[in-house]
C-alpha positions as CSV (number, residue, x, y, z in Angstrom):
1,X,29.6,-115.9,-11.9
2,X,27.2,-114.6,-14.9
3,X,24.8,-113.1,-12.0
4,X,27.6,-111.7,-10.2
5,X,28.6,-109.9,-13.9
6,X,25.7,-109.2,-14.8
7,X,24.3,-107.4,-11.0
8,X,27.8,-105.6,-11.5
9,X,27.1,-104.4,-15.3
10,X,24.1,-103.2,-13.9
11,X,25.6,-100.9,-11.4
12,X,27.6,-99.6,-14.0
13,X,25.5,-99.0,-16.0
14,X,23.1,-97.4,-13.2
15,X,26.6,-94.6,-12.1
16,X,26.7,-93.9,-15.8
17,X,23.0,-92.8,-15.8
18,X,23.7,-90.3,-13.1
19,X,26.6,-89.4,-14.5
20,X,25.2,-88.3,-17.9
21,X,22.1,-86.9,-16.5
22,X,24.6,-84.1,-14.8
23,X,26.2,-83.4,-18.3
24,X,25.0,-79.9,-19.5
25,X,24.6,-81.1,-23.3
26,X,21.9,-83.5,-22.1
27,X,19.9,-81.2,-20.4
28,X,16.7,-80.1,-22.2
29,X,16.9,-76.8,-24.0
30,X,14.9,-74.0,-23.9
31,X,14.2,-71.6,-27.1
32,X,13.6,-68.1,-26.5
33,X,13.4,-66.8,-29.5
34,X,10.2,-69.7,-30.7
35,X,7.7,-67.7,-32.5
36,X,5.4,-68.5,-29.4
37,X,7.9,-66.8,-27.3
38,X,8.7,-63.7,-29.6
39,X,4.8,-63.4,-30.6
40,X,4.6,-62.9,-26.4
41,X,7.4,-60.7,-25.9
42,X,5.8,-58.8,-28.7
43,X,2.5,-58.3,-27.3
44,X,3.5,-57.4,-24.0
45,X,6.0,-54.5,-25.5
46,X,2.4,-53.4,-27.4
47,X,0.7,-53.3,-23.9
48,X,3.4,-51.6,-22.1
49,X,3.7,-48.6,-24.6
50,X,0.0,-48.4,-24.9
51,X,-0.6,-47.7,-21.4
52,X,2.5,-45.6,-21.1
53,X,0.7,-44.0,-24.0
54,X,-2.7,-43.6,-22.6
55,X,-0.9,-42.0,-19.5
56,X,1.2,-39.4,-21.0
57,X,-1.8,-38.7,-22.9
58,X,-3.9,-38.2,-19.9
59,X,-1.0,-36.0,-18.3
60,X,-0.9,-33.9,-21.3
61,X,-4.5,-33.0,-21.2
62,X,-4.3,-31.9,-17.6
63,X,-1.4,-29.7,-18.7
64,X,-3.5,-28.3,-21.6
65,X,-6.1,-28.1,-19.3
66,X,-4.5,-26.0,-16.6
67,X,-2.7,-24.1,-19.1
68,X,-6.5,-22.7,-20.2
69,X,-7.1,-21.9,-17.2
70,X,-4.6,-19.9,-16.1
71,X,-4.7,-18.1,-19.1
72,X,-8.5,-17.6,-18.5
73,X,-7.5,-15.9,-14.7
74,X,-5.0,-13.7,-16.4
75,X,-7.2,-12.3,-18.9
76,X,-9.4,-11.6,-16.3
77,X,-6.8,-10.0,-14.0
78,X,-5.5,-8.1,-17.3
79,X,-9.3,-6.9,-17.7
80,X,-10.1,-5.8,-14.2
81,X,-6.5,-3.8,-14.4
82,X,-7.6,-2.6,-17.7
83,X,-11.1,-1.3,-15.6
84,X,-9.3,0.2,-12.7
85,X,-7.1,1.9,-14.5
86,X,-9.8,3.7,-16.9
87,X,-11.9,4.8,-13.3
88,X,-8.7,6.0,-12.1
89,X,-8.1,8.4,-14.7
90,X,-11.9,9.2,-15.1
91,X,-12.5,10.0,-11.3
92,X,-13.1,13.3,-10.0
93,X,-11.9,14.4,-6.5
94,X,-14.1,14.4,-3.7
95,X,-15.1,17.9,-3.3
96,X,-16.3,16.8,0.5
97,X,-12.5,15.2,1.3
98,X,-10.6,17.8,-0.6
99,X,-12.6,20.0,1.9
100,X,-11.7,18.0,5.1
101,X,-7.8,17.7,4.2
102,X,-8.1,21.7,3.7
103,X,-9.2,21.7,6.9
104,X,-6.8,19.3,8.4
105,X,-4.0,21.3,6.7
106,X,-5.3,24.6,8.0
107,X,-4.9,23.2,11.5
108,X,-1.5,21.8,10.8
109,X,-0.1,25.1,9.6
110,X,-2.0,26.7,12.5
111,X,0.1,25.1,14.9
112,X,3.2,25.1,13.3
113,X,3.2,29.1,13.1
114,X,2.3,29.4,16.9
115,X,5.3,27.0,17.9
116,X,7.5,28.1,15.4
117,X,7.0,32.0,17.1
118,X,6.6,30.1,20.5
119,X,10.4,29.2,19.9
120,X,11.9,32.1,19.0
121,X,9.8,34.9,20.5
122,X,10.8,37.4,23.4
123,X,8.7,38.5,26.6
124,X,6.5,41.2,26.6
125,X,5.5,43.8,29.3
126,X,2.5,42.6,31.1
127,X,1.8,39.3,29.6
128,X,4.6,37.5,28.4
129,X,4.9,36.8,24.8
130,X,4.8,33.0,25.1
131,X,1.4,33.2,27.2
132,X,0.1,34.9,24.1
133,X,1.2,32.4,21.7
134,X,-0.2,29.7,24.1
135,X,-3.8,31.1,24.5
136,X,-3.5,31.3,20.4
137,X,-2.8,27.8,20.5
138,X,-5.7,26.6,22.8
139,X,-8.5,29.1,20.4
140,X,-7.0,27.2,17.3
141,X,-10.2,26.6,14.8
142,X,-10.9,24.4,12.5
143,X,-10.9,26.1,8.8
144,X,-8.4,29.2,10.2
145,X,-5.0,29.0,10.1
146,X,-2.2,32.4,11.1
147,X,0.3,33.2,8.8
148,X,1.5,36.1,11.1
149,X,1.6,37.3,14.5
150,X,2.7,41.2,15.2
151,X,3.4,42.4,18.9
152,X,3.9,45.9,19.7
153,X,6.2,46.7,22.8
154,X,3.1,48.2,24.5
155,X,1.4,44.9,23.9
156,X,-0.9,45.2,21.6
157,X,-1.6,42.4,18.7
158,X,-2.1,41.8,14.9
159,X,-2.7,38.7,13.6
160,X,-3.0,37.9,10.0
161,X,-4.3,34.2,8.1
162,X,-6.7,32.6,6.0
163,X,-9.8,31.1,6.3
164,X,-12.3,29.2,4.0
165,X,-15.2,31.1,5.2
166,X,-16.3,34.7,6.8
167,X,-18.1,33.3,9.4
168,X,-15.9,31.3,10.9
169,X,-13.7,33.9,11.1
170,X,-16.4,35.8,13.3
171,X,-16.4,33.1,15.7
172,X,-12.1,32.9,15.9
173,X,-12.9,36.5,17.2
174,X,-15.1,35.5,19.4
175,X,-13.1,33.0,20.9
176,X,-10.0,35.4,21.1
177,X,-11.5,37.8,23.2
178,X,-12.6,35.0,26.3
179,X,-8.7,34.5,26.7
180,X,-8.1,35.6,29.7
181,X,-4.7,36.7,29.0
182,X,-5.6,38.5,25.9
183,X,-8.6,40.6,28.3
184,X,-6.3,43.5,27.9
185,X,-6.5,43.1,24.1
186,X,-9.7,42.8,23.5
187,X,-9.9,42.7,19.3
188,X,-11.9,44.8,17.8
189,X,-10.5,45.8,14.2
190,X,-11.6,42.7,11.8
191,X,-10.4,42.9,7.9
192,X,-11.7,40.3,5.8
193,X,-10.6,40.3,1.7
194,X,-10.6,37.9,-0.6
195,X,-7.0,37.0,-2.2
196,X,-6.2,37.5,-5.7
197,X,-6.5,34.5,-8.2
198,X,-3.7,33.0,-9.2
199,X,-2.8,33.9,-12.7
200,X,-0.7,30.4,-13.1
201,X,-3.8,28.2,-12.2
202,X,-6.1,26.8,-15.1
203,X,-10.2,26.9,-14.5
204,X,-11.9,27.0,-11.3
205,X,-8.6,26.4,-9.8
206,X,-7.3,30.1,-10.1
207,X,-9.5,31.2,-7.4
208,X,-8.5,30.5,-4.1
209,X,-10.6,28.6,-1.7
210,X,-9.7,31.0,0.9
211,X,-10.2,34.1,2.4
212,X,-7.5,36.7,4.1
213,X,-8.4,38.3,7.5
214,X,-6.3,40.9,9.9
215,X,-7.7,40.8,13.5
216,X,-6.0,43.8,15.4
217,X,-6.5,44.5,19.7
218,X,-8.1,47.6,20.8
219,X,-5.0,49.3,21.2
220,X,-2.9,48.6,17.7
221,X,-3.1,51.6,16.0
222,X,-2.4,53.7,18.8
223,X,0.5,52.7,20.5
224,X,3.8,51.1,18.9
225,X,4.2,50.2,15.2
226,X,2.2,47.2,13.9
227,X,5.2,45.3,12.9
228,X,7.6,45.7,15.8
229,X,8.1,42.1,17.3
230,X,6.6,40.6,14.6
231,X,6.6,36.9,14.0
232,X,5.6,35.0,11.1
């Protein structure tokens, strides 16, 4: 009987270890706030802000240091305006291309007179008036441009213009009279003066770069009036 008592005590006893091993107030507790544990948690927050520290540091140089340099490229851009800008205003014209677009405008207006009276112009015994105009158009010279055409009604021809030099005037002549529908007009009157300056121009500039010239046919100042069927 004592053994059976006593095996049975011991079982007891044994379900009451279990059951106090499950009971939460026996477990062994853990103590955050040691001074091992807050001297750890302390350290690590030191390391954490010192590299966040040593990055936005790093970041903030790089800023800086594009910052510089952009400033550097604008003070450069800001200087090279700066030089542009004074050799703008400083520069003279090209006498050479002031010459050529004289030229190119001479040739322009050329054209545009001998359409212009192409367009609105009336035939003309013999050769009609637009035939005239045309063989104008195919002599057109570089550095001579018309600022008038005059037909008579017997046929004969005036033309007045500008031109930057006397000889090339010469050789419009020239290449007037191997029209072969101006043959019966053969030029032969030739006035060549130079314009007045203009009185509103400063300088060098009040003289004009031009010359005026009349080229008349054979027959002009006999028969008709110079400025009947004129066109300008």
């Amino acid at each position: 009987m004592s053994h059976h008592h006593r095996g049975r005590t011991e079982g007891e006893r044994g379900v009451s270890q279990q059951i106090n091993l499950l009971n939460p107030a026996l477990r062994p507790k853990i103590d955050f706030v040691s001074p091992a544990n807050v001297a750890w948690a302390v350290l690590a927050s030191l390391v954490l802000v010192g590299v966040l520290g040593t990055i936005c540091t790093a970041r903030l140089q790089a800023f800086k240091a594009d910052a510089a340099a952009a400033a550097d490229q604008l003070k450069t851009f800001q200087d090279r305006v700066s030089l542009l800008t004074l050799k703008v205003a400083s520069a003279k014209p090209d006498a050479s291309l002031q010459s050529e677009l004289d030229k190119l405008r001479a040739q322009i207006e050329a054209r545009d007179a001998v359409m212009a009276a192409a367009g609105s112009g009336a035939p003309v015994p013999g050769n009609g008036y637009v035939d005239v105009l045309k063989a104008l158009a195919r002599r057109t010279t570089q550095g001579i441009w018309l600022t008038g055409i005059s037909v008579s009604a017997s046929g004969s021809l005036e033309l007045t213009g500008r031109a930057i030099d006397r000889a090339i005037v010469a050789e419009y002549l020239r290449r007037l009279n191997e029209e072969q529908v101006l043959a019966g007009r053969s030029f032969s009157g030739m006035k060549i003066q130079v314009p007045k300056p203009d009185e509103n121009a400063e300088g060098s500039s009040r003289r004009p770069r031009y010359l005026e010239f009349t080229l008349t046919s054979g027959s002009a100042q006999g028969e008709g009036a110079p400025g009947e069927g004129k066109k300008s």
